[in-house]
C-alpha positions in Angstrom: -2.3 1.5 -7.1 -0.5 3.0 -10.0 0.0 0.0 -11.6 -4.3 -0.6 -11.3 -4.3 2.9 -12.9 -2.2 2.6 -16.0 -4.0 -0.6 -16.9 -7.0 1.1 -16.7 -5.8 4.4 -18.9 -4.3 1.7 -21.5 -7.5 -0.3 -21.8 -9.0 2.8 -23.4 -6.4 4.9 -24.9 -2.3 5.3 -25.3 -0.4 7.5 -23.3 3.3 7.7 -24.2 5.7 6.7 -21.8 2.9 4.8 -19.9 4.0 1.6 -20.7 7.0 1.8 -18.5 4.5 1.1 -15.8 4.2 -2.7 -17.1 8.0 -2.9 -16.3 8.8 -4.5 -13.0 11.9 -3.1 -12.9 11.3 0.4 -13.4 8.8 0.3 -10.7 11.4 -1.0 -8.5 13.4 1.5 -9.6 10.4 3.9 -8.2 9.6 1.9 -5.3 13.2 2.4 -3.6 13.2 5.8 -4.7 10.0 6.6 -3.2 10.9 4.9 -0.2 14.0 7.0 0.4 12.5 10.2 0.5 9.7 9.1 2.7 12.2 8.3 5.0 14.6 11.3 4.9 11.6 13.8 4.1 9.1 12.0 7.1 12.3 11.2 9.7 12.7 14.6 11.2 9.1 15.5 12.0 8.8 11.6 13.8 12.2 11.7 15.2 11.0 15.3 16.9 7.5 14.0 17.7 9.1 11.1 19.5 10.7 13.7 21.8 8.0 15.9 22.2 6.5 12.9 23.7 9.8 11.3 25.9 9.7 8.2 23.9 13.4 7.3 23.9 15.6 4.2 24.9 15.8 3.1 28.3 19.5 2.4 30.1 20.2 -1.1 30.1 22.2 -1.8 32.9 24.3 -4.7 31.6 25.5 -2.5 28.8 26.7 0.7 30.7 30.1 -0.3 30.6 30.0 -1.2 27.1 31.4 1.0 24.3 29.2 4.4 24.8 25.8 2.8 25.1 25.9 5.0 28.8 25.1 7.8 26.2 21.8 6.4 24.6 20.0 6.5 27.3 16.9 9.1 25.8 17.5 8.9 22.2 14.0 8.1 20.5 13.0 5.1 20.1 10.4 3.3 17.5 11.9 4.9 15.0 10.8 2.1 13.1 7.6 3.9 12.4 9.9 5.6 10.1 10.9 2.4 8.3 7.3 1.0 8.1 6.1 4.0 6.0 9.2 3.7 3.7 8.6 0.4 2.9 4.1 0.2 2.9 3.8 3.4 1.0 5.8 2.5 -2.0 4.8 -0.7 -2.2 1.2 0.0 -2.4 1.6 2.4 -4.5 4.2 1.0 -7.4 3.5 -2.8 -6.4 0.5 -4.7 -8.1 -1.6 -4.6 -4.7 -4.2 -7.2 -6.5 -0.4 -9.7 -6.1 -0.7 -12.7 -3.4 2.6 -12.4 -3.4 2.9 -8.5 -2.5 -0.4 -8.9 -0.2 1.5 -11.6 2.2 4.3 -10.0 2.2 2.6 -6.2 3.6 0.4 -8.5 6.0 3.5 -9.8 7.3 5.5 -6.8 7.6 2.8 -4.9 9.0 1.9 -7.4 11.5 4.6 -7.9 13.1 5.5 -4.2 12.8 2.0 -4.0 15.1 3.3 -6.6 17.7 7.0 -4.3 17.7 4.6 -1.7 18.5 2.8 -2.7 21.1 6.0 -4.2 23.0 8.0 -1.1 22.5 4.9 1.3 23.3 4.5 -0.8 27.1 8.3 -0.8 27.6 8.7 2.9 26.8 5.2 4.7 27.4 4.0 2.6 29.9 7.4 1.8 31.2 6.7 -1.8 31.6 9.8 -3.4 31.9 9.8 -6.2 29.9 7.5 -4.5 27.9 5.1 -7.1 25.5 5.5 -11.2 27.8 7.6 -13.1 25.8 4.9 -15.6 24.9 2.4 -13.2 23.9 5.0 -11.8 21.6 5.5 -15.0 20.6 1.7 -16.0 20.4 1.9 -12.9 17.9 4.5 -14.0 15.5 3.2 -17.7 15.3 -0.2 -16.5 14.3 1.3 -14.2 11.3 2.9 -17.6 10.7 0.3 -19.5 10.2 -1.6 -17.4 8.1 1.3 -17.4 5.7 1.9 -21.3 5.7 -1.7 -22.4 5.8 -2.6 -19.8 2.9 0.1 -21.4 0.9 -0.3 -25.2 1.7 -4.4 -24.6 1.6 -4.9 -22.2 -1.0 -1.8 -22.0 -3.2 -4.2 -21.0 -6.3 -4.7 -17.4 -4.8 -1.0 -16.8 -5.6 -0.5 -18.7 -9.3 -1.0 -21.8 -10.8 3.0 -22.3 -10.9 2.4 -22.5 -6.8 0.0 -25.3 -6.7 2.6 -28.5 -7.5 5.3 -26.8 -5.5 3.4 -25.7 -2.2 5.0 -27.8 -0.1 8.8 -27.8 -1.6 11.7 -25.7 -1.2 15.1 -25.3 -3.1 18.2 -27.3 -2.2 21.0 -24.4 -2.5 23.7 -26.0 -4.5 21.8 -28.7 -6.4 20.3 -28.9 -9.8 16.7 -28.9 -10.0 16.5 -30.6 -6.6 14.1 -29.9 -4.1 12.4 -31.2 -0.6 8.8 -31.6 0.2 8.1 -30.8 3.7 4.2 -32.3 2.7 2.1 -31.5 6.1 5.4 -30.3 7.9 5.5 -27.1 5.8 2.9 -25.3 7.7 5.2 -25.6 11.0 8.4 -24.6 8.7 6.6 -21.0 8.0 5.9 -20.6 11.5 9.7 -21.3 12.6 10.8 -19.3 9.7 9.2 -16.3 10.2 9.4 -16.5 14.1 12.9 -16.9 14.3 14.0 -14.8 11.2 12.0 -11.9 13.0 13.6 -12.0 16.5 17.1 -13.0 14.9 16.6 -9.3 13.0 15.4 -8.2 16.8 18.1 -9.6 18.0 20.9 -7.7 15.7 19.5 -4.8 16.0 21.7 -3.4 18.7 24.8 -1.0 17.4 24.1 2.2 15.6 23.2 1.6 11.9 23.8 -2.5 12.2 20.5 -4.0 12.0 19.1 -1.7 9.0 22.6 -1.8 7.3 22.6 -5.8 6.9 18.6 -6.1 6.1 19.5 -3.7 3.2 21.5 -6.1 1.9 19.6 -9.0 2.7 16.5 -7.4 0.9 18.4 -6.1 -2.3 19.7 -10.1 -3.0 16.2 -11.2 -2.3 15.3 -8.4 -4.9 17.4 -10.0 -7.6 16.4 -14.0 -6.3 12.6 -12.6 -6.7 13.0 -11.3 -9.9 14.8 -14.1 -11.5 11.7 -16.5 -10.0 8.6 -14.8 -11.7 10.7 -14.6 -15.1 10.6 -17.8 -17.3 13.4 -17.2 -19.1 15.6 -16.4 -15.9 14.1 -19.4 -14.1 14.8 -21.9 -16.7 18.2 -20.4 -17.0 19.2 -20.8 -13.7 17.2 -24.4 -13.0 15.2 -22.9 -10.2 11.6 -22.7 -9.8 9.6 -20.4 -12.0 6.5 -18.9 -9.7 4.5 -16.6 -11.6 4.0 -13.4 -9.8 7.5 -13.3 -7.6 8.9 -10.7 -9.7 5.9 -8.6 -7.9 8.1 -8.6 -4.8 10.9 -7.2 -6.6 9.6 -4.1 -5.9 8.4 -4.9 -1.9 11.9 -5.7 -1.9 13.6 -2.6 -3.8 11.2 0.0 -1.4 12.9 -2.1 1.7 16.2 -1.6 0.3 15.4 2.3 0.1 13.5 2.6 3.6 16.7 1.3 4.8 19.2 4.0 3.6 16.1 6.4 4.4 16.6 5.3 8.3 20.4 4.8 8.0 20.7 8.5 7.5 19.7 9.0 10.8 20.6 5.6 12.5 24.0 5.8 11.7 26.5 6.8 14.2 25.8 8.4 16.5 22.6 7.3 15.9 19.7 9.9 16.1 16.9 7.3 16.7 16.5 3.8 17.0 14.0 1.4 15.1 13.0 -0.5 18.4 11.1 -3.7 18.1 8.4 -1.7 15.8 10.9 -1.8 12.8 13.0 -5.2 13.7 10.3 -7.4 13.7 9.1 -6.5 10.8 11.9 -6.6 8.7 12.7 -9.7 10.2 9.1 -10.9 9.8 9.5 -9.3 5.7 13.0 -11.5 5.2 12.0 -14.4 6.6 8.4 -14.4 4.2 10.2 -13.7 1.3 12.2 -16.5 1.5 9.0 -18.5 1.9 7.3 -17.0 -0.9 10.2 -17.3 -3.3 10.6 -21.0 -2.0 14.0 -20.4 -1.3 13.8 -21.5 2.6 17.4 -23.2 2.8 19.3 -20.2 1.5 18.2 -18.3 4.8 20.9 -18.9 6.6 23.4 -17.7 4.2 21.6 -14.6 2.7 20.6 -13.7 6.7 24.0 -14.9 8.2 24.7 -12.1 9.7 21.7 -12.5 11.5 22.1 -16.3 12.1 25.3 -15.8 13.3 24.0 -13.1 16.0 21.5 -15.9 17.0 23.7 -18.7 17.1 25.8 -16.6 19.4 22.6 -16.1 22.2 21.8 -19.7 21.7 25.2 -21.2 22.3 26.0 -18.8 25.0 22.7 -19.7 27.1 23.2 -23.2 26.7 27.0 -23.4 27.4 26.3 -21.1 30.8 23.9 -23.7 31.8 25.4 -26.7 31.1 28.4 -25.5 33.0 26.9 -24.4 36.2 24.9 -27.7 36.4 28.9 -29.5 35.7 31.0 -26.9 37.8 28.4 -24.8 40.2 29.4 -22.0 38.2 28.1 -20.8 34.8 31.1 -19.9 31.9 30.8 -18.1 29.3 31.7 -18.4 25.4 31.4 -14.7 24.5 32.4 -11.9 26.7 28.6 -10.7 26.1 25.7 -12.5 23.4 24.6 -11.4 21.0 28.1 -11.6 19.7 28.2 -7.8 18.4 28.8 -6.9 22.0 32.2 -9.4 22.3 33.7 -7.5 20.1 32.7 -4.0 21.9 33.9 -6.0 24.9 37.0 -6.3 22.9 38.1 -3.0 22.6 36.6 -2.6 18.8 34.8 0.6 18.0 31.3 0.4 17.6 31.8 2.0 13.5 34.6 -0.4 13.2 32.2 -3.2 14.3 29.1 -2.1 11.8 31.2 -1.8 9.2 33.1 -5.2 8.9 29.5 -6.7 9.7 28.3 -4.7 6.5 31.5 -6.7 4.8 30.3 -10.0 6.1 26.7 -9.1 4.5 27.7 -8.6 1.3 30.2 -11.3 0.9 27.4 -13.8 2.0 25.1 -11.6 -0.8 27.3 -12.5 -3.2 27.8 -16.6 -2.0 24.2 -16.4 -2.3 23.8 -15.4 -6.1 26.7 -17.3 -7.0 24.7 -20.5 -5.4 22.3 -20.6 -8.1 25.8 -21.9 -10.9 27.4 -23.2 -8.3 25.5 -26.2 -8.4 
């Protein structure tokens, strides 16, 4: 909204200092700024209305003998209210809000932060034990999905003219100017993408500090690979697509990265709140469309490893249990517990010890993935 103001103000007379405004990357600068205070500034009051109102963390019973989850039983939960604040606030107000780009990626983020919502407000107010069916949360994600994908493959025009020949393509990490058209296919590719990206997040997000730690980083590289795509002289530098209008998300980007040490300060251990599904759906929902919007699909897995990993871990345990107690009549395991987070608690590692060398894991694959785009 500021943005819309200042080009209003300069169409009729000159303000000093107010063409700082234009700049993308001083209203990054801003937006992650912004988004930090919300955070710390707004935390306290939800953290204690959560409370006042008994919203806090079940007892899971297959982790009471892990680590000292027998402890956060009670602490608030959907704390990711916090995070959703940090992150739409700034945006609308130092983004361009009039953006495509910026307008998919608060739909997104916002409506997947709804279907969190609802799941973790029938688990935990309702005390519905499952809280949200897993298909309806599903039904949820694929329809945010499909608004994404069909808006891009239908109607790439609404975002820039750069969009329109490369709708349907995506980078190849590691190669020059090479890209694959998905054609038809790319509609279901946004779906998977954003489905899977947002329950991986979901998925991670269960040690103190661990899932907002690693989308941090995740979101500050997306920052830098956004950037680089709505500048023409960047673009061409590096070979990579130039899409007018990416740079926009520089800043959706920088107020995640700020929402994220907002919340850390009080999801760190011992955390005093915990996102729930309300806050890791929708950042997983907001990383896995900004890899769609910047076209840079393949590099998923290494600039969300951390959360591909955690998946991988679920997938190949499930599979390996079954297979085995269809061979043996008894079901084996790969991992002492999936997602693979809790192996190591199994193993005897703190769980600060644990966050942290994941937070080593996320920036080493941060910096694989910038130095992708000359490694080619």
């Amino acid at each position: 909204m500021l943005y819309q103001l200042t080009l209003w103000i300069r169409s009729f007379t000159d303000v000093p200092g107010i063409n700082l405004f234009g700049y993308v990357t001083f209203r990054a600068a801003a937006a992650a700024i912004t988004a930090l205070l919300i955070a710390i500034l707004l935390g306290p009051s939800i953290i204690a209305a959560l409370k006042r109102l008994q919203i806090g963390e079940q007892s899971k019973s297959e982790l009471q003998q892990v680590g000292t989850h027998s402890l956060k039983a009670g602490t608030p939960t959907m704390g990711g209210l916090i995070v959703l604040a940090a992150i739409l606030l700034p945006t609308l107000l130092w983004a361009n809000i009039l953006n495509m780009y910026v307008i998919m990626a608060i739909f997104t983020t916002a409506a997947l932060g709804g279907v969190g919502f609802l799941d973790d407000y029938l688990k935990v107010v309702k005390k519905y034990p499952k809280g949200l069916i897993g298909r309806y949360k599903i039904v949820g994600q694929v329809v945010v999905g499909l608004v994404v994908g069909c808006s891009i493959y239908f109607f790439p025009e609404w975002y820039s003219q750069e969009l329109i020949p490369w709708r349907t393509l995506t980078t190849v990490p590691f190669e020059k100017m090479t890209n694959f058209d998905f054609g038809i296919l790319y509609i279901p590719l946004v779906i998977f993408i954003i489905t899977g990206t947002s329950n991986a997040v979901n998925l991670t997000d269960g040690l103190d500090g661990l899932c907002i730690g690693t989308v941090g980083v995740s979101a500050l590289t997306l920052a830098v690979i956004a950037y680089f795509s709505g500048n023409a002289f960047f673009a061409d530098y590096l070979s990579i697509m130039h899409l007018r209008g990416t740079d926009e998300l520089a800043i959706f980007c920088a107020a995640i990265v700020g929402a994220a040490m907002g919340f850390l300060w009080y999801n760190a251990y011992p955390a005093q709140v915990f996102m729930g599904d309300t806050g890791s759906l929708a950042l997983g929902g907001a990383i896995g469309v900004l890899c769609v919007l910047i076209k840079k699909e393949f590099l998923l897995p290494i600039v969300g490893g951390v959360f591909f990993a955690e998946t991988l871990s679920v997938i190949l345990q499930v599979l390996w249990f079954k297979y085995t107690k269809r061979r043996y009549g008894e079901g084996r395991r790969i991992f002492r517990m999936a997602p693979f987070h809790h192996h190591f608690e199994k193993s005897g590692w703190h769980e600060s010890k644990i966050v942290t060398r994941f937070y080593i894991v996320a920036i080493m694959l941060a910096i694989f993935t910038m130095a992708s785009f000359k490694v080619r």
